[in-house]
N, C-alpha and C positions, 0 to 999 in steps of 0.2 A: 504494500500500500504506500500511494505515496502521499506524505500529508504538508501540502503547502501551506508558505506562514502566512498569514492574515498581513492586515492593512498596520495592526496593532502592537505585531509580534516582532522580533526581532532575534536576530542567531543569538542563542547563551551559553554558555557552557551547561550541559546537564551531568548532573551524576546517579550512577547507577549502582545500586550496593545489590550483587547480583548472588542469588542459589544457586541450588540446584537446576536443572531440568531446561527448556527449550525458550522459555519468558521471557529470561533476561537479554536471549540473543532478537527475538522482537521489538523489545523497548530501543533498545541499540540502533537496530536497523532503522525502527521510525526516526528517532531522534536525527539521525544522520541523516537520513531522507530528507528532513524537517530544516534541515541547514544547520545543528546545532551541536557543537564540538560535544563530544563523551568521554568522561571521566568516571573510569570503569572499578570498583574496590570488589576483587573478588574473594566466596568467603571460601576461605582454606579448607581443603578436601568436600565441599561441594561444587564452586562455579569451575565450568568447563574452559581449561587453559586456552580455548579456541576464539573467547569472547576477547583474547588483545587485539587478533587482526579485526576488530570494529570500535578501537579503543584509540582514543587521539594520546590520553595518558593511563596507565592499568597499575594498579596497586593490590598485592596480597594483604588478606587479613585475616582475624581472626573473626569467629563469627559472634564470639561476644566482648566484641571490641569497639563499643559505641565514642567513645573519646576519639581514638584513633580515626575511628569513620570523619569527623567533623574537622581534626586536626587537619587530614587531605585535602579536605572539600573545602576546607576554606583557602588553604595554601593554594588551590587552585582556580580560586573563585569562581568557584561552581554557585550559580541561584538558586537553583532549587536539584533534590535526590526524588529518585524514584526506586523504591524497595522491588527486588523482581527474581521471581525461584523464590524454592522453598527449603525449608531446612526443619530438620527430623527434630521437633521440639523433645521427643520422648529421652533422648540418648543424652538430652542433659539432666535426667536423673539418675542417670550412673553412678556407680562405685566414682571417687574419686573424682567427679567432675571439676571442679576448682582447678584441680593440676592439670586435668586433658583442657580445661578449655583458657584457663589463665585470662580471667578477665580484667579488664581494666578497671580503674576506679569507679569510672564512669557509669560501666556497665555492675558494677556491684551496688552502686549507689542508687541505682533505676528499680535493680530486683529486690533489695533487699529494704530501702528506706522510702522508695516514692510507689512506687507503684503499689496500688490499693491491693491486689490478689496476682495470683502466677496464670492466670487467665490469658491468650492469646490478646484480647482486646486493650485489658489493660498496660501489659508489658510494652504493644507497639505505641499503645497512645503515649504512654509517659513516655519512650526513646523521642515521639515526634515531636513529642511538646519541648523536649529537652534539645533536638535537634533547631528547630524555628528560633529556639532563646538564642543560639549561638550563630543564627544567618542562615540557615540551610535548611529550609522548607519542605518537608516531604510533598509530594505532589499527584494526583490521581495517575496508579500506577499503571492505568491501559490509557493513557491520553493519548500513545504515540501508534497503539496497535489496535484503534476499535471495531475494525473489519474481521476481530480474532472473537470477538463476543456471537456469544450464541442470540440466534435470530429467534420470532416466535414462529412457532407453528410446529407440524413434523416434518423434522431434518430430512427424513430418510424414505426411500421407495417402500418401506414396507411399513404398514398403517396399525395402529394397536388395536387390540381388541376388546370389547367392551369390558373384559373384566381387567385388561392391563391399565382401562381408565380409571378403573372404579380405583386400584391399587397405588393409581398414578394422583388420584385428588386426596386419599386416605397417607398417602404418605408424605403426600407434603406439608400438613398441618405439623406431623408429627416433627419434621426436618423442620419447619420455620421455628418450632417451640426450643429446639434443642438451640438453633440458631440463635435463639433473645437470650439461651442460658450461657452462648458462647461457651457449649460442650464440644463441639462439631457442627458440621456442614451434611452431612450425609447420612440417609435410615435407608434401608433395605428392607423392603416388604413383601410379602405374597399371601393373596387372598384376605386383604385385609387384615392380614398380624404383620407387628415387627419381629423380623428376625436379628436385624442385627444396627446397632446405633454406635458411631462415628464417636472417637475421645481422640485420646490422646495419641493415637497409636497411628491414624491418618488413612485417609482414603483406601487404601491399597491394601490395607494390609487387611482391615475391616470387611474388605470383599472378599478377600479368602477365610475371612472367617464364616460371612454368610455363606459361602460355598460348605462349606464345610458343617454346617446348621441346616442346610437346605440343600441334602443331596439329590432329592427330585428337582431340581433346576427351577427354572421359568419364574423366577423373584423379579424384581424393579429395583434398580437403584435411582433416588430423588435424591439431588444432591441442590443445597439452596444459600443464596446469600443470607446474613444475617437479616432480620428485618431493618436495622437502623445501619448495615452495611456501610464501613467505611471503605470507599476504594483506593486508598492510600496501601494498602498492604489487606493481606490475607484473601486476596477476591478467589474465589472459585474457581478449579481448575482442573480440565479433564484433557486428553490428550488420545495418542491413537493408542498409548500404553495401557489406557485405560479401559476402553474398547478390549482388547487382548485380551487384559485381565479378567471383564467381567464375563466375555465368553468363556475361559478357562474355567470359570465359576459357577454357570450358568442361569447366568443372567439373561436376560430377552429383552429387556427394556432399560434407557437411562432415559431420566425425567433434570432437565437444566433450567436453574432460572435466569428467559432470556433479558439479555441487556447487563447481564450482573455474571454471569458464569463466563469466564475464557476460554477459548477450545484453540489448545494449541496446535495453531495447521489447519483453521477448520475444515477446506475441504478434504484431507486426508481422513482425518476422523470420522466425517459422513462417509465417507470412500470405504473404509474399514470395518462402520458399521453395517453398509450395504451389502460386503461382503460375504457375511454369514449372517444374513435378515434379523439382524440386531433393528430396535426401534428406539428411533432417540427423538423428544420430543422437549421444544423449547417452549417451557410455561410461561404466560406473562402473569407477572405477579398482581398487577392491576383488576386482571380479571376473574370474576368467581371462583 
């Protein structure tokens, strides 16, 4: 996608404090598209060493090294950071985490004295707030990739069926509720029961466990922004990996809230769901 600058807008340095996975080479690519230098802080053993050649300046770090992040960003007068990838919250309850992850003051001072709970929402809110006090603005984090957001309607050649509806509106309530608890993004359902509800442990790993709860197959995954969603960090994100996964699982349906869920590649994604009559279907949250 190519995203011209407006009348208003002018090139800036952006920064990108980039994960895991395929995101943060999107944001990149807009941004550059967009005329605007990137300044790339990748976090150490998740972002893919391949994000320099789209990188004007690239810096390693640590992923809980919020000081550090701002010291860059400012040394390079970046205006505003964009959060992109994801990163495996769960493995920072390990044996020994302090020593594997050696955070900065900054970063002990957010977890442990500011932030109200260890809650996804809270931990990004107080980094952001902490991050704008010192110049550097987090910034809606699909500004530069919006053509990668899920559309409404159904995605895919093949149409669900009226009990995949009934499983596909019974499980969204359950996924928006979890969503206002900021326990997770994703419930898994068939026949109107939950089988299986999204913590700490993440997408992915959660579908193999519905698989594994629900060997007769043919479940939904609805996977939802929170209601009061901030798209600065944490938005919703499916992929062709995911696709993969929930057939290996079986799965038959993925349910996305459009406008608010990422689909990284989308049309490979729909591509991959077509391929084994997977049914993906973009909810609009507006409507009933």
């Amino acid at each position: 996608m190519e995203a011209a600058l407006t009348h208003t807008e002018s090139p800036t340095r952006i920064g990108i404090i980039a994960g895991a996975g395929r995101f943060p080479f999107l944001v990149a690519e807009g941004a550059r598209q967009a005329g605007h230098e990137v300044v790339i802080i990748g976090l150490r053993g998740l972002a893919d060493p391949q994000l320099r050649t789209l990188a004007d300046r690239f810096y390693w770090s640590g992923v809980v090294r919020l000081g550090r992040w701002i010291r860059v960003f400012r040394r390079e007068r970046v205006t505003r950071a964009i959060m992109a990838g994801y990163v495996r919250k769960r493995e920072m309850y390990g044996r020994f985490r302090l020593l594997r992850y050696l955070p900065d003051w900054t970063s002990i001072r957010i977890w442990f004295f500011v932030a109200k709970d260890k809650r996804n929402d809270s931990l990004l809110c107080a980094a952001a707030e902490e991050m704008a006090r010192k110049g550097v603005p987090l910034s809606n984090s699909v500004e530069f990739c919006p053509d990668h957001l899920a559309p409404i309607g159904v995605l895919t050649r093949t149409q669900p069926t009226a009990a995949q509806q009934r499983d596909a509106a019974f499980g969204w309530q359950i996924a928006k509720e979890i969503g206002r608890l900021d326990i997770g993004q994703s419930v898994a359902v068939k026949e109107q029961e939950v089988i299986a509800v999204e913590a700490i442990e993440g997408t992915d790993d959660m579908i193999r466990r519905a698989g594994a709860l629900c060997r007769a197959g043919g479940w939904t995954l609805v996977k939802t922004g929170k209601p009061s969603q901030d798209m600065r960090f944490d938005v919703p994100t499916v992929g062709v990996d995911t696709i993969t996964n929930l057939h290996a699982n079986g799965a038959t349906m993925l349910v996305v809230e459009a406008g608010r869920t990422l689909m990284l590649d989308r049309p490979a994604v729909i591509a991959a769901a077509d391929r084994i009559d997977m049914v993906i279907v973009g909810h609009d949250a507006t409507a009933p």
